[in-house]
N, C-alpha and C positions, 0 to 999 in steps of 0.2 A: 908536733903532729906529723906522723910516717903521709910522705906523699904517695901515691897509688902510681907505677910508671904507665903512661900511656903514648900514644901515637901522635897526640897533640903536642907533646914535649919535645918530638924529637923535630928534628929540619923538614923541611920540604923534601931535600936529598934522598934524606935517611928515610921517611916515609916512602916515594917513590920506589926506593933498593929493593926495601923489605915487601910492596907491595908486589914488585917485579917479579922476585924472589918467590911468593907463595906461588904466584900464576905459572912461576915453571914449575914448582915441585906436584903444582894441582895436575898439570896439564901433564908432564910426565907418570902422574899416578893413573891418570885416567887411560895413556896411552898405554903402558904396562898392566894395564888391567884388561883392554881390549886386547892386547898382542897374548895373554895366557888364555883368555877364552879363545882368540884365531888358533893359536896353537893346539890348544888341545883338540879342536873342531879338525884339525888338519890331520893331529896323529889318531883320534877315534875312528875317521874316515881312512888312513889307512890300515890301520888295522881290520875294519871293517871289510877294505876291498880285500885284504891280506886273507880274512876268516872266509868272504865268499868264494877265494878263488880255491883255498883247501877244500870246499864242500863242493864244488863243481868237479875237482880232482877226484873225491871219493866217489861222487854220481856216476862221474867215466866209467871208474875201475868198476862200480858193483853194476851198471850196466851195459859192461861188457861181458862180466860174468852170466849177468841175467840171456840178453843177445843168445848167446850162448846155446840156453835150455832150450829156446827156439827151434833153433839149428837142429840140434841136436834130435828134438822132439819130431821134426821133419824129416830126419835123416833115419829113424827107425820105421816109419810109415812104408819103409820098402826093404825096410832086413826082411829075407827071403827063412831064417828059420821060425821068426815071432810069425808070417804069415801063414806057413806050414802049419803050425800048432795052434795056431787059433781058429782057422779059416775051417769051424766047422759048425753043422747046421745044432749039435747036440756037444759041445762042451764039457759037459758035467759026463763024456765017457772016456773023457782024458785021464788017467791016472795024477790026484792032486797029492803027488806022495814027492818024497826028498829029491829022488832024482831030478823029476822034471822041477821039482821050484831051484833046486842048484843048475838047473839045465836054460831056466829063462833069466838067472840073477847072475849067468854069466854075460848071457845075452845084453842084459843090460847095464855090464862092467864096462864094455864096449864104448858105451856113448856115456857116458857120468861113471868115470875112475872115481874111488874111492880117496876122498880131501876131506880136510879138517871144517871144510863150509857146509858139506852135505850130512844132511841126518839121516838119512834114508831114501831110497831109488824106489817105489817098485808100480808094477802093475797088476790092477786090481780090477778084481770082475767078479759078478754076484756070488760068489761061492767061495771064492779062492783070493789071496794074496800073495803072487811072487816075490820075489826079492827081499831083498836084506830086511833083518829086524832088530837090529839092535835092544839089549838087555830085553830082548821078547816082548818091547811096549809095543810096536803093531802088530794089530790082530787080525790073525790066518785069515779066518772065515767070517769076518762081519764088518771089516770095514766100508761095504757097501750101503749099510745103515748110516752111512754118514753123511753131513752134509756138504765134506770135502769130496766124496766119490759122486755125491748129486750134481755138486757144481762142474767137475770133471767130464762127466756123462754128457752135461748140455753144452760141454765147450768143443765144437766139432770146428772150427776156423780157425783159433788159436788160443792160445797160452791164457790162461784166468790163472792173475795171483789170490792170494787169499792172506789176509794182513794177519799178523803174530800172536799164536794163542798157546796155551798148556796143553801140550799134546796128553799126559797124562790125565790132567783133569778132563778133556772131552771124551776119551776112550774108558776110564775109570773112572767117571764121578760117582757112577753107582754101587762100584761096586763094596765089597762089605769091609775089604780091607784095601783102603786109599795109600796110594802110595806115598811116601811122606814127601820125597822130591820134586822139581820140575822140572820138565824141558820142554822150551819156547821154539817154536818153530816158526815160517811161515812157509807156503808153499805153494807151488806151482801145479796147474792141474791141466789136464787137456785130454779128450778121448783120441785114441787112435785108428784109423780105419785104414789098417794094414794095405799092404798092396804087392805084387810082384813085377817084374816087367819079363815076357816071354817074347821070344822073335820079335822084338821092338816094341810092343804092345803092354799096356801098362794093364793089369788085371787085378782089381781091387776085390772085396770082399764078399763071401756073398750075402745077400744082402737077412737074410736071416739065422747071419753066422756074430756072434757077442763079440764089440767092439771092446778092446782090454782100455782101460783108463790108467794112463800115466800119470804120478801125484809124487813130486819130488819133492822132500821135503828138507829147508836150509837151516841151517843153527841160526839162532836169534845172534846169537856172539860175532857172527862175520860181517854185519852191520856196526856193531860196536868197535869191532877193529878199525875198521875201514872210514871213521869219523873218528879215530882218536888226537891225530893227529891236529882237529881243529877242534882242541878241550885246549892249546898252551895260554891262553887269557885264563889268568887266575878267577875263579865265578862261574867258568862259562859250560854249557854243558848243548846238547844238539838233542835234537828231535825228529825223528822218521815218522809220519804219519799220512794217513787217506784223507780224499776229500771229506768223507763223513766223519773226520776226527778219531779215528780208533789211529790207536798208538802202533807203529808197525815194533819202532824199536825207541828207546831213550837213555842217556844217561840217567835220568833223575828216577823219582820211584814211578813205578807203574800207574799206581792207584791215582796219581795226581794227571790232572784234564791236559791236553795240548795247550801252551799259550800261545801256539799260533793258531786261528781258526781257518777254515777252507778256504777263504779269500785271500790269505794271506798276510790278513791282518792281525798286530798285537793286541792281544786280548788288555781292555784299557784296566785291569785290578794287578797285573802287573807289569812292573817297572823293568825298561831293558835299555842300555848303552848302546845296543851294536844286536842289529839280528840279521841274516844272512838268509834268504830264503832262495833255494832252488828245488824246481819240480823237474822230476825224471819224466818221459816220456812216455819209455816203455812200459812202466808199471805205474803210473798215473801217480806217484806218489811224491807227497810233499817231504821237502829234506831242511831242517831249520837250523843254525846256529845261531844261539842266541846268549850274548853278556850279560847277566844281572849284574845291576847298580847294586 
């Protein structure tokens, strides 16, 4: 009869060894299992500080570009030729012909030089559209029907952004032959109530003379540059969006919801490692990096 070897068979000694024995390999399994969870707890979280502080970087940069339109937008309230040519009771007996739209779209080279960030400079007043128009998608004489020149009109104190949409599709959706392309913009809007200053005296418009509406419009793409840098986590991709969830900019597809929501919470149907949430100031707008597991 084959005996079965057991624990009974061996010494007291030899029990005790083996018994000692298991208790360190337990206890070292236990403690190498706790030190790969610290560990990776340690490197997720720097990565993590590592991803927020790239996205704090990009905020800087693109709100200082932003800053900027401000400035800029302030700084034209007192060019003395935009108040010349506007500052009249009857408008519509200005000549809206080449000359003068090349004569205000220099005007306005002035303060937004021509960069790979800007889609278009101009200002706009019930009848007429100055400045540039690249591939002729804004339109001369009707972009006051818009809801970008509404909101521009009511913004007399400062700067209204206007979060990311298809320029094409809002100017063309109707009409018979749709362009097959896009271009994503968002844009910046503000009326201007021109001004001069004479023998020290500052003399603004009069008052039943059309305020021109300034409406700058950004490539969606200077956004995406500007958070590339915080995509090197393999997965990981960012998210520009408003308090009410509309998508400014993303890597991922459009059509797919923010999973961050306005509070700044992760939306609990998806799963994420590492998310990085910074809110600009300037343009009230949420900025996310976020890892998928």
């Amino acid at each position: 009869m084959r005996i079965k070897p057991s624990l009974l068979h061996f010494t007291l000694r030899t029990r005790l060894t083996v018994s000692f024995i298991t208790l360190i390999i337990l206890a070292l399994t236990l403690l190498g299992i706790g030190y790969y969870y610290k560990s990776s707890e340690v490197i997720l979280n720097n990565a993590s500080e590592t991803l927020l502080g790239l996205v704090k970087m990009s905020d800087q940069s693109l709100n200082a570009k932003f800053a900027s339109v401000e400035q800029n937008a302030i700084n034209m309230h007192l060019d003395e030729d935009l108040y010349d040519f506007f500052n009249t009771s009857d408008l519509q007996k200005r000549y809206f012909n080449y000359e003068n739209d090349r004569r205000i779209a220099r005007i306005i080279q002035k303060y937004f030089p021509s960069s790979e960030d800007l889609y278009s400079v101009n200002l706009v007043t019930k009848k007429y559209t100055f400045g540039g128009n690249p591939n002729f998608w804004i339109p001369k004489t009707e972009y006051s029907n818009s809801d970008i020149y509404s909101i521009g009109l009511s913004s007399t104190e400062n700067t209204k952004w206007v979060p990311t949409y298809n320029l094409l599709e809002k100017f063309y959706a109707s009409s018979p032959s749709p362009v097959a392309s896009d271009q994503y913009v968002f844009t910046a809007t503000r009326s201007l109530n021109l001004s001069e200053i004479r023998s020290n005296l500052l003399h603004q418009m009069a008052e039943d003379a059309e305020r021109p509406v300034l409406i700058v419009n950004f490539q969606e793409s200077m956004i995406r540059k500007a958070f590339a840098k915080s995509l090197w986590v393999k997965g990981s991709y960012y998210e520009v969006f408003t308090p009410e969830g509309q998508i400014v900019s993303a890597s991922r597809p459009r059509n797919e919801p923010p999973s961050v929501g306005a509070t700044g919470l992760i939306t609990p149907s998806r799963s994420t490692a590492a998310r990085n949430i910074s809110r600009s100031a300037a343009r009230k707008w949420w900025s996310a990096t976020i890892r998928s597991t």
